[in-house]
N, C-alpha and C positions, 0 to 999 in steps of 0.2 A: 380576491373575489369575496363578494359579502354574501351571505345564504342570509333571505330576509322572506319570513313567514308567520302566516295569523298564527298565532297560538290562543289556547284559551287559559285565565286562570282562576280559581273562587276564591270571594273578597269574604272575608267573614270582618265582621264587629264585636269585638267581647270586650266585657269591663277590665281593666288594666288591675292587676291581680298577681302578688307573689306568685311562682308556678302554674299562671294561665297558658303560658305556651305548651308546655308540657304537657296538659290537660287536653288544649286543643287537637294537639299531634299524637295522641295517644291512641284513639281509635282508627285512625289511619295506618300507626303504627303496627297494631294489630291484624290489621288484613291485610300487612307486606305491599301497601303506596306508597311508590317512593318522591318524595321531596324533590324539584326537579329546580326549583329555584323560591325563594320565600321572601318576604320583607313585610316589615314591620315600623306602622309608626304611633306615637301614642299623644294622644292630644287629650289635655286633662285629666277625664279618669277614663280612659275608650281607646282602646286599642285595634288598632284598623290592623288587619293580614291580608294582603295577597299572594298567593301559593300556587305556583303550578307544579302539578303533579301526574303521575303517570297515568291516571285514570281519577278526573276528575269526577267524573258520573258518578262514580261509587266513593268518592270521598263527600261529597254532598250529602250522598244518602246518609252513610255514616255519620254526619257532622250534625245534619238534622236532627237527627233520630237521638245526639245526644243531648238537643238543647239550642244549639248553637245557628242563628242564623247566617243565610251565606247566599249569595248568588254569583253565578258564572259570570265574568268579561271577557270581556278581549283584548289582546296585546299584539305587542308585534314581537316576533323576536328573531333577534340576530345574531350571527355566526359571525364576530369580526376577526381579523388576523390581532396578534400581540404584538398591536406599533402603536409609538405614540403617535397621536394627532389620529386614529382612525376614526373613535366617537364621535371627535368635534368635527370631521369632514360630514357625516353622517347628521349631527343636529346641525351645521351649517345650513346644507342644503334642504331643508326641512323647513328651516325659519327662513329662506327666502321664500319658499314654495307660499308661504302661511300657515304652515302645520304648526300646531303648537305641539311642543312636547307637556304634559301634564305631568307625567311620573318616567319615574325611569330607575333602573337599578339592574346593578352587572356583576359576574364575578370571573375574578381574574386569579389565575391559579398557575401559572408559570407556563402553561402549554402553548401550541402555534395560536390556538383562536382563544377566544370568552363569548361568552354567554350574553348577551343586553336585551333586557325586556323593555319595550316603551309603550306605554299610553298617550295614544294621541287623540289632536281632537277629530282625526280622520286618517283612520288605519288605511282605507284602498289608496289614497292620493301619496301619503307616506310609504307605500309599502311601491305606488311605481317610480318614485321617487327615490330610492332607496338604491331601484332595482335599475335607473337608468344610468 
């Protein structure tokens, strides 16, 4: 069974920098937010984060307030079992639908489920799609 729900997470932009993650995470770190899934990509000198976390309200606020700009998205995220072929059953059915996936990133750590966040180009029609 797949647990499949909106989730939210905030994308920040900061210059690609020795010790910018650290920086970044640091005021979060501070008010005990925790990290719930993160990734990172870096094109030229800019480094793109999207971050969910346990209370994004107030990591925004903090993130602002250091400088750093950021706005909330949206994702999807899913609970899949630890088999092979579960992903690809799931973007299968997605690229027939027409849903494009845009982004996507998971993490696998030896238990029964993982974690996958996806951006797509349309979360309601992916997410009954998901669920059918």
């Amino acid at each position: 069974m797949i647990n499949a729900e909106e989730r939210k997470a905030v994308r920040l932009r900061v210059p690609q920098a020795v010790g910018q993650l650290g920086r970044v995470l640091a005021p979060i770190a501070e008010a005990r937010i925790n990290v719930l899934s993160l990734n990172t990509v870096t094109v030229n000198d800019e480094a793109y984060l999207t971050v969910v976390t346990d209370n994004n309200r107030q990591a925004i606020e903090l993130w602002e307030r250091a400088g750093f700009l950021c706005e909330e998205v949206g994702l999807i995220g899913l609970e899949l079992p630890n088999k092979p072929g579960e992903l690809a059953t799931v973007a299968n059915r997605l690229g027939q639908a027409g849903v494009d996936i845009r982004y996507a990133y998971a993490s696998s750590h030896g238990s029964e489920n993982n974690w996958v966040f996806l951006a797509t180009s349309n979360d309601q029609e992916a997410l009954r799609r998901i669920r059918s």
